[in-house]
C-alpha atoms as a printed R data frame, in Angstrom:
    type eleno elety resid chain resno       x       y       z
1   ATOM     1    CA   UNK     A     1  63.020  71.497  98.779
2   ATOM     2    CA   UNK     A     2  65.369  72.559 101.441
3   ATOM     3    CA   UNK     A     3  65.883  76.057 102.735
4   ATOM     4    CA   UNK     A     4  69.077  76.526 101.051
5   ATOM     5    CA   UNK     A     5  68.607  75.568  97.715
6   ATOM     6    CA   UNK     A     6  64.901  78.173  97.818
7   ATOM     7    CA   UNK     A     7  67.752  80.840  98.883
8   ATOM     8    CA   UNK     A     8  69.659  79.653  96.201
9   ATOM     9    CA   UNK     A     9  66.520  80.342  93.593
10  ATOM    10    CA   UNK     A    10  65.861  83.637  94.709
11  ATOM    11    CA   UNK     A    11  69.017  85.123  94.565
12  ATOM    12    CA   UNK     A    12  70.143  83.663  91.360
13  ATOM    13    CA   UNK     A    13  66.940  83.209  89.932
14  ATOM    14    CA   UNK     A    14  66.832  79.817  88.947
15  ATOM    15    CA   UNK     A    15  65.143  77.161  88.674
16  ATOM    16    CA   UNK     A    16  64.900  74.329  91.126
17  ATOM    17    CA   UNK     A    17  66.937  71.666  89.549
18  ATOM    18    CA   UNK     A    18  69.704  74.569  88.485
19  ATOM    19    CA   UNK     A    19  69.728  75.230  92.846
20  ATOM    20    CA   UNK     A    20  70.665  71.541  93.133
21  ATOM    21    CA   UNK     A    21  73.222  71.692  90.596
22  ATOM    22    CA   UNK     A    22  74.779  74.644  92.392
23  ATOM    23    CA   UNK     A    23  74.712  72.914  95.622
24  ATOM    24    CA   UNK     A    24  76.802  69.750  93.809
25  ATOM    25    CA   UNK     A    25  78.639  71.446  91.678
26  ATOM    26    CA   UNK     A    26  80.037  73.695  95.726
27  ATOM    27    CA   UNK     A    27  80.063  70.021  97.410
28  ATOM    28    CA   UNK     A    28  82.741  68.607  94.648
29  ATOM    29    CA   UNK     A    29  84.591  72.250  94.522
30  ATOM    30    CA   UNK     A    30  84.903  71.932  98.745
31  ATOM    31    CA   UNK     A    31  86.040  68.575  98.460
32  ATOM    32    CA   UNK     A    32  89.275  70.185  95.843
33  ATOM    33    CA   UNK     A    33  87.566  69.434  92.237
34  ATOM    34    CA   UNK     A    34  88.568  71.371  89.400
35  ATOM    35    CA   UNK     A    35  85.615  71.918  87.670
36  ATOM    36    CA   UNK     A    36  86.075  75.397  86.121
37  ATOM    37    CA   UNK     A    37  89.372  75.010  84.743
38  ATOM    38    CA   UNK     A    38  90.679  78.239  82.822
39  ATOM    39    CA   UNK     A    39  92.964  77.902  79.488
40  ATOM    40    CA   UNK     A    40  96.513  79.306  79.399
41  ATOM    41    CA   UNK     A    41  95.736  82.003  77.912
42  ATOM    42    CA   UNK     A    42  92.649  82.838  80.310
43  ATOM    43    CA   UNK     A    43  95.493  82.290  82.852
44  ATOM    44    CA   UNK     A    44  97.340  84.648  81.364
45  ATOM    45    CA   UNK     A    45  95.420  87.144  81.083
46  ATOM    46    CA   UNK     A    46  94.245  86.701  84.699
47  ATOM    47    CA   UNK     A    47  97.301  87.309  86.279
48  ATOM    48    CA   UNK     A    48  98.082  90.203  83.830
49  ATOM    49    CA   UNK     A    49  95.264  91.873  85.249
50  ATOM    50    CA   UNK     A    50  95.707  91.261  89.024
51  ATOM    51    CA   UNK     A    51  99.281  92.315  88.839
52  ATOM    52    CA   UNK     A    52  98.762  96.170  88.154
53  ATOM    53    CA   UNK     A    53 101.221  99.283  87.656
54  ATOM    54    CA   UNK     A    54 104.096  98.800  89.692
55  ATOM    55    CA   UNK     A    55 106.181 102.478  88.921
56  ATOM    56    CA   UNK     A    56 110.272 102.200  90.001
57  ATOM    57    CA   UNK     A    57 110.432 103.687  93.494
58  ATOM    58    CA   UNK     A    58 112.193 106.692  93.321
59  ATOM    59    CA   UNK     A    59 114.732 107.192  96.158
60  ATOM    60    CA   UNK     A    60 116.273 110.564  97.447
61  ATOM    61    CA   UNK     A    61 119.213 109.933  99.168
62  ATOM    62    CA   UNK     A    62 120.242 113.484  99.968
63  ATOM    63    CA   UNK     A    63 119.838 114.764 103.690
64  ATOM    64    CA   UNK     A    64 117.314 117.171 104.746
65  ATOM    65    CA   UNK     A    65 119.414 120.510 105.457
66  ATOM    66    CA   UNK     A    66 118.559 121.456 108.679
67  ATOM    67    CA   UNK     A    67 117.495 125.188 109.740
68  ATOM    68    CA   UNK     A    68 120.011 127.160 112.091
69  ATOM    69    CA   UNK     A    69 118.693 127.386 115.471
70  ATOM    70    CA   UNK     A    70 119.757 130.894 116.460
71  ATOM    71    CA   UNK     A    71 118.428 131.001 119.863
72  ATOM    72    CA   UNK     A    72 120.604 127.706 120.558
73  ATOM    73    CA   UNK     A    73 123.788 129.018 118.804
74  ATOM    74    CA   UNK     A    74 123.145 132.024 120.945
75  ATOM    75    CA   UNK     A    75 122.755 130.273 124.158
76  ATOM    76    CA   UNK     A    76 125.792 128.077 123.528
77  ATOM    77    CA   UNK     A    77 128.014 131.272 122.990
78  ATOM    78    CA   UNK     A    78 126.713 132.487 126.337
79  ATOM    79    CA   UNK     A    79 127.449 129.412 127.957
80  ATOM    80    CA   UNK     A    80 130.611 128.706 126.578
81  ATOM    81    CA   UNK     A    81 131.825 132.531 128.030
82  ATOM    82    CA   UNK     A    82 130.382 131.640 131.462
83  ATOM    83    CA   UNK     A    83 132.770 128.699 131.645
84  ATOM    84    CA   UNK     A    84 134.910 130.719 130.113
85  ATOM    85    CA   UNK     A    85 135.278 133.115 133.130
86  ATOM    86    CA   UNK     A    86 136.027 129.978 135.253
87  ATOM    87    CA   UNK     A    87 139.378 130.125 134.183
88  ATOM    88    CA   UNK     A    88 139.261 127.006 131.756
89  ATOM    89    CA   UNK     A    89 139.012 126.997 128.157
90  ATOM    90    CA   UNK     A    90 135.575 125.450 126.630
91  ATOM    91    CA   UNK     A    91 135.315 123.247 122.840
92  ATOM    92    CA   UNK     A    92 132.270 123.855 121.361
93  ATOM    93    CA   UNK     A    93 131.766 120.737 120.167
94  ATOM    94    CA   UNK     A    94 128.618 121.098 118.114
95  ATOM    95    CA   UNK     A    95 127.373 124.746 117.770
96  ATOM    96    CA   UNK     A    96 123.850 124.439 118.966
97  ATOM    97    CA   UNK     A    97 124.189 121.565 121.346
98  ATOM    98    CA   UNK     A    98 127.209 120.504 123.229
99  ATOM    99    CA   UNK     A    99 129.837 121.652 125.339
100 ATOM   100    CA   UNK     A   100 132.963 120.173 126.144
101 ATOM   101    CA   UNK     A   101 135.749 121.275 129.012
102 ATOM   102    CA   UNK     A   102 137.916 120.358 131.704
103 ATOM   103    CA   UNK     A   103 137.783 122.075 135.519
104 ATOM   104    CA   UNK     A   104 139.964 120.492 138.687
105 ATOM   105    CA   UNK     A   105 141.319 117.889 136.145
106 ATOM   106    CA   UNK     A   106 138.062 116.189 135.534
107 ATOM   107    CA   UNK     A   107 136.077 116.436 132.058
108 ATOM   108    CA   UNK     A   108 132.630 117.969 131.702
109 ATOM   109    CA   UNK     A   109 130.315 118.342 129.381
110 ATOM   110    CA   UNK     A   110 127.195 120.819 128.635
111 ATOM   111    CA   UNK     A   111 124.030 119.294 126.548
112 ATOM   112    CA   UNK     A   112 121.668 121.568 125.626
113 ATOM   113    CA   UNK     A   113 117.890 120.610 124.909
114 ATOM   114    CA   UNK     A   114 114.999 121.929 123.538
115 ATOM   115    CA   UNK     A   115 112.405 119.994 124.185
116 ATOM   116    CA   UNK     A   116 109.294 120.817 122.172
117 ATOM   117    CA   UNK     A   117 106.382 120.642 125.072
C-alpha cells in the first residue's frame, strides 16, 4: 500500500480497494475521460446556479454641480482690477480661474490654482 492511497483512506475514510479506485478513476479523469457525466437537466440547473443576480446597472448621467469657490471669484475680481489699472481691459474668461488680456499688443493670460497641499 503506497503512501498516497493510506492518505487517501484517512481522509475519505475508505477502504483500501475504494483508495485504488480513486486513484484510477483521477488517472483516466487527467488523461480527459468523462466519467461523471451530468444530464441536461443537471446541466441546467448547474449553470442556473453559477450565474447569479445580475440587477440593470443604473446610470446617472447628470453632472455633479459644483460649489462656488468664493475666495477664487474674489481673487479673480481683484486681479482682473489690477490689470485693470494698467490701462488695458481684462475678459474674465472663467470666473474662478482664468484671465484673459492684451498689454503692448501681445496676449496674456492669468491661471489661477489652488492646489490642495
Amino acid at each position: 500500500m503506497t503512501d498516497r492511497e493510506k492518505e487517501i483512506m484517512r481522509l475519505l475514510q475508505c477502504t483500501e480497494q475504494e483508495a485504488k479506485q480513486v486513484i484510477a478513476d483521477d488517472l483516466r479523469i487527467d488523461k480527459g475521460e468523462k466519467l461523471f457525466e451530468q444530464t441536461a437537466e443537471q446541466k441546467a440547473v448547474s449553470k442556473k446556479y453559477r450565474q447569479g443576480d445580475r440587477k440593470p446597472t443604473v446610470y446617472s448621467f447628470q453632472k455633479r454641480e459644483r460649489k462656488a469657490d468664493n475666495v477664487k471669484q474674489e481673487l479673480i475680481q481683484v486681479l482682473a482690477a489690477a490689470v485693470k489699472g494698467v490701462g488695458t481691459e481684462p475678459t474674465i474668461t472663467n470666473a474662478e480661474r482664468q484671465i484673459d488680456f492684451e498689454y503692448a499688443d501681445r496676449k496674456f493670460r492669468i491661471v489661477l490654482s489652488a492646489p490642495r497641499k
